[in-house]
C-alpha positions as CSV (number, residue, x, y, z in Angstrom):
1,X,12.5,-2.8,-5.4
2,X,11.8,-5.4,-3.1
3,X,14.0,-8.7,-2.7
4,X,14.1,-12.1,-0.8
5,X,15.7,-10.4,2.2
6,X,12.3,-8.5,3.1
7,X,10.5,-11.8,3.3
8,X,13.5,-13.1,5.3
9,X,14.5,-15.8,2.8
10,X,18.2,-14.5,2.4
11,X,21.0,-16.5,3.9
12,X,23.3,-14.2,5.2
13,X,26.3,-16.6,4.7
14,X,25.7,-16.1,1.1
15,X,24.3,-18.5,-1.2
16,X,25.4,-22.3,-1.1
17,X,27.8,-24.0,-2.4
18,X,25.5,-26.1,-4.6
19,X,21.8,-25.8,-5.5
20,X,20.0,-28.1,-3.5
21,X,17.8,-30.6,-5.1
22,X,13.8,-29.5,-5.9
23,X,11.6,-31.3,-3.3
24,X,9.8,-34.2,-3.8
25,X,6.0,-33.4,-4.7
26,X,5.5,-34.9,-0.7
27,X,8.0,-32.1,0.7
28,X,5.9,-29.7,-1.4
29,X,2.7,-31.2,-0.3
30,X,3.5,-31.0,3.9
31,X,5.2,-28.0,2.9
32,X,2.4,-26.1,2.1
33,X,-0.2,-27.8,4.9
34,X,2.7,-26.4,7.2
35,X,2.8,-23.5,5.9
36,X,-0.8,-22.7,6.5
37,X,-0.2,-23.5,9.8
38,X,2.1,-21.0,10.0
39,X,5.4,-23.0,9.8
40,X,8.1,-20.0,8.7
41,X,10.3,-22.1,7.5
42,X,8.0,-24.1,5.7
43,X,7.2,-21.2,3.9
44,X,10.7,-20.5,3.0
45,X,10.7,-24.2,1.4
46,X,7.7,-23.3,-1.2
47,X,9.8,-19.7,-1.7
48,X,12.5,-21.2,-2.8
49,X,10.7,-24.0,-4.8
50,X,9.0,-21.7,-6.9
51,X,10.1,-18.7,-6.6
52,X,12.9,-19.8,-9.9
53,X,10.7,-20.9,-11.5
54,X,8.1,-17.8,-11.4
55,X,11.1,-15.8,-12.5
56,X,11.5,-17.4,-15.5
57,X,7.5,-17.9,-16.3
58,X,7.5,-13.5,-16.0
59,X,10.8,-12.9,-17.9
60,X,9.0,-14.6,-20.4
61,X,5.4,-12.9,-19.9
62,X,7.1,-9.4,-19.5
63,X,9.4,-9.4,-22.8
64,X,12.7,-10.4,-20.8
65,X,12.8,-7.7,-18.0
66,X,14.9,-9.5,-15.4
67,X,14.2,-6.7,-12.7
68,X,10.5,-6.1,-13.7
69,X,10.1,-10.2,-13.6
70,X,11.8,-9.9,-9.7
71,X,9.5,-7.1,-9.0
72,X,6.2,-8.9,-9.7
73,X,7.3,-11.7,-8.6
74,X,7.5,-10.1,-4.9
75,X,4.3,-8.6,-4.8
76,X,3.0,-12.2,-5.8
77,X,4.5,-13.4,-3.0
78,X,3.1,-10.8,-0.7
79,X,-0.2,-11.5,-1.9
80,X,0.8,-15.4,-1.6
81,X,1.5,-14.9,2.2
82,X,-1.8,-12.8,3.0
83,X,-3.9,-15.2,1.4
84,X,-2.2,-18.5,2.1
85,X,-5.4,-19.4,4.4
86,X,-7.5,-19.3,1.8
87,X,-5.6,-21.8,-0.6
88,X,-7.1,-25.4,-0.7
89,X,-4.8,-28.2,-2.5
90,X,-1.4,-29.6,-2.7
91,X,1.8,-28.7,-4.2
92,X,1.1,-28.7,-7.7
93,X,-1.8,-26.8,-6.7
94,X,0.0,-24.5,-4.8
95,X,2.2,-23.8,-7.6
96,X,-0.4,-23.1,-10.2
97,X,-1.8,-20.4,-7.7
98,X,1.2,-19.2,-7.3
99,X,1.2,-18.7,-10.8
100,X,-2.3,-17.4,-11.4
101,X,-1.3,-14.6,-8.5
102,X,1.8,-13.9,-10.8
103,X,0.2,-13.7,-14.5
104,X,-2.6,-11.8,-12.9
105,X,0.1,-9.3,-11.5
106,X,2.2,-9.1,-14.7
107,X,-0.7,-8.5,-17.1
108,X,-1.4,-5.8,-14.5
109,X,2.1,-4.2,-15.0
110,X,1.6,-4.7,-18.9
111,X,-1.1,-3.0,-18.6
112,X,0.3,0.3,-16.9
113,X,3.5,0.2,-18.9
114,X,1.1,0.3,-22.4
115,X,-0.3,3.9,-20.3
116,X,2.9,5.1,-19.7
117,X,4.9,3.9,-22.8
118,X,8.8,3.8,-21.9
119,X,11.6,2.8,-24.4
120,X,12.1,-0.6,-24.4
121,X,15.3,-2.7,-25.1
122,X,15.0,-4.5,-29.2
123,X,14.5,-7.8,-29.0
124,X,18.5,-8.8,-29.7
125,X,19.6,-7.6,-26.2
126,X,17.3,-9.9,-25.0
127,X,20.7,-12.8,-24.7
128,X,22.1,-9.6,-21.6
129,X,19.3,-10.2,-19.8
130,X,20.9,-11.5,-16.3
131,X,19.5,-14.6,-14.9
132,X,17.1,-14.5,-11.8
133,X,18.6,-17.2,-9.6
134,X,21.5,-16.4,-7.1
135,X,22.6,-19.7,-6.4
136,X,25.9,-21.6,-8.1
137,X,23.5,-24.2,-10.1
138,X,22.0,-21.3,-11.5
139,X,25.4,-19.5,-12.4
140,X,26.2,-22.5,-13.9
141,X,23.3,-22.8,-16.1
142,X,22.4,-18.9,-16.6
143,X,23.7,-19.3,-20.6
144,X,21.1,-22.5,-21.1
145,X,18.1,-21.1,-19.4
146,X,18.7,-17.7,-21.2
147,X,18.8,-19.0,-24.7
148,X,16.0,-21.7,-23.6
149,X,13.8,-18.5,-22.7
150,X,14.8,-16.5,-25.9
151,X,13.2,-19.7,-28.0
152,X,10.0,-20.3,-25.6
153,X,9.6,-16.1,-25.9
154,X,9.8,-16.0,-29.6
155,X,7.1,-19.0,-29.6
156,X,3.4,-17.3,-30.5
157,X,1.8,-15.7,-27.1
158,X,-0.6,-19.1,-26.6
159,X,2.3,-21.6,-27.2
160,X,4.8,-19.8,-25.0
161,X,2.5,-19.7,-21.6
162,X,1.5,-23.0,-22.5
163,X,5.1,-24.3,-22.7
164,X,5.9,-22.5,-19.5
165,X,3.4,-23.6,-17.5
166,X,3.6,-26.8,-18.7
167,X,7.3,-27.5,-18.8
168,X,8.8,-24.8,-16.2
169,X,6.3,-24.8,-14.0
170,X,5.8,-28.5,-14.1
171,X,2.1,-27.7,-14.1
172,X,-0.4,-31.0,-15.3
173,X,-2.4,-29.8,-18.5
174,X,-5.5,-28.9,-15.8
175,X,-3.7,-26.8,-13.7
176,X,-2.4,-24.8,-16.7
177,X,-6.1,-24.5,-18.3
178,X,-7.4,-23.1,-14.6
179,X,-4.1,-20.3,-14.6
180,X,-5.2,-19.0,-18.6
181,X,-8.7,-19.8,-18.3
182,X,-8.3,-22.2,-21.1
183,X,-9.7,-25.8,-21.8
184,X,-7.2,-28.3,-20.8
185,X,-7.3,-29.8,-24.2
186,X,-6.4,-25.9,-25.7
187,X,-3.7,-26.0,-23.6
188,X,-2.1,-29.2,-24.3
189,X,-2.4,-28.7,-28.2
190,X,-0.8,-25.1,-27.6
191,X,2.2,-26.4,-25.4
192,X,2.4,-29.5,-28.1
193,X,2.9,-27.0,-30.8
194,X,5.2,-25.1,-29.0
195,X,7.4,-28.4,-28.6
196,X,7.2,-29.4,-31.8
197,X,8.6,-25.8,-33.0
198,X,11.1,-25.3,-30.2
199,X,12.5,-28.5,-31.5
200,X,12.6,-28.0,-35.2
201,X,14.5,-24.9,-33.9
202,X,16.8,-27.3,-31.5
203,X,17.4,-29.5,-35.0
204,X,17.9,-26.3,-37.6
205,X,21.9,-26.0,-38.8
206,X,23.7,-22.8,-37.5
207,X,23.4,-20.6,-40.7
208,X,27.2,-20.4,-42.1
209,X,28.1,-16.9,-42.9
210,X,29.4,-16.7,-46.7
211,X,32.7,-15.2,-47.5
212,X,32.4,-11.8,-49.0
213,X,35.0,-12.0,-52.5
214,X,38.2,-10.1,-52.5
215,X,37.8,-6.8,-53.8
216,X,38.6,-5.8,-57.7
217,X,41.9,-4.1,-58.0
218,X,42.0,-0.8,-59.3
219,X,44.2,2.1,-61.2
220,X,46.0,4.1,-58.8
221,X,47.9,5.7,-61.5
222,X,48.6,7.9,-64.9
223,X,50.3,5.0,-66.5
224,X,47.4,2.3,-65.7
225,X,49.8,0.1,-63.4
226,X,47.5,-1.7,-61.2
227,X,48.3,-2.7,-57.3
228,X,47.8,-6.0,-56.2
229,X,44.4,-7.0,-54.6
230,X,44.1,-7.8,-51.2
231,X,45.4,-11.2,-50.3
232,X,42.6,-14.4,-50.2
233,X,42.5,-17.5,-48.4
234,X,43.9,-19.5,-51.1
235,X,47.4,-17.0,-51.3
236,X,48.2,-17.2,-47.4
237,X,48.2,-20.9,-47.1
């Protein structure tokens, strides 16, 4: 499996002590000219600027599959680096390539794994899946991002890109339409349906379990004496 070290994106004092803050869409925009102009490091600013957010946009696309997700999302980079020259745009362009590269590469890897059927995980260990990022913020945050992903996931197919590109990916409703091939107004009715339902979900009550009645007492013996039942609620307070 490849990793961030073969692209030379690892820190080998580890990762920091905080998450640094996402770049201003200006960063992102000299980012990527440098970058192009083969500035290394500039290159290391759009990794790790959209490389989280990828991550989560293919958990999603390949049914939860941290490592498959991490896998995909380095040959998109790969492909990212070889054909950086040809990219034209800013940073919210850059990141909607990014993610046309990476949906292009995961319904590749769909594809194969429907030829060569494995047996997949059911849907409830979905909430083990580990979380993508390395850093502290992330750590921090890994229980809200996983449950926020098991909602988006269980969103119909349309509704669930839409949302991702949309709201993790920060992509305008354009940008989206260009990554699924979609009209722009398609996509913002899908992603605006997907909101809507994510937060009924957000607003539904946590079903309350009912208690199950104490069991009938029954004859144990010859002479019909009966022994107690088991003890309720009501006879231990």
């Amino acid at each position: 499996m490849q990793n961030a070290d073969q692209f030379g994106y690892a820190d080998d004092a580890g990762p920091p002590s905080r998450p640094a803050p996402p770049p201003s869409d200006e960063d992102l925009d000299q980012a990527v000219q440098a970058a192009q102009a083969g500035d290394e490091e500039a290159f290391r600013q759009l990794f790790r600027a959209v490389q989280p957010l990828l991550l989560r946009y293919l958990r999603v696309l390949v049914g939860g599959d941290a490592a498959d997700a991490e896998d995909i999302a380095s040959e998109a980079w790969l492909q990212i680096a070889r054909d950086l020259h040809t990219f034209h745009g800013d940073g919210d362009g850059f990141r909607g390539w990014a993610a046309t590269i990476a949906r292009h590469r995961a319904l590749d890897h769909l594809r194969a794994k429907r030829r060569r059927p494995t047996a997949d995980l059911p849907e409830e260990y979905l909430t083990e899946v580990a979380a993508g990022d390395d850093t502290e913020g992330a750590v921090l945050t890994a229980d809200g991002t996983r449950r926020a992903l098991e909602m988006i996931a269980a969103l119909p197919k349309d509704q669930a890109e839409a949302v991702l590109l949309r709201v993790v990916l920060q992509l305008d409703a354009e940008s989206a339409a260009q990554v699924l091939g979609k009209r722009a107004g398609s996509v913002r009715m899908a992603a605006h349906r997907g909101l809507r339902k994510l937060a009924k979900l957000l607003e539904a009550p946590a079903a309350v379990p009912t208690q199950r009645p104490a069991p009938r007492p029954r004859k144990t013996s010859a002479e019909g004496v009966t022994k107690p039942g088991a003890s309720t609620l009501k006879d231990m307070r």
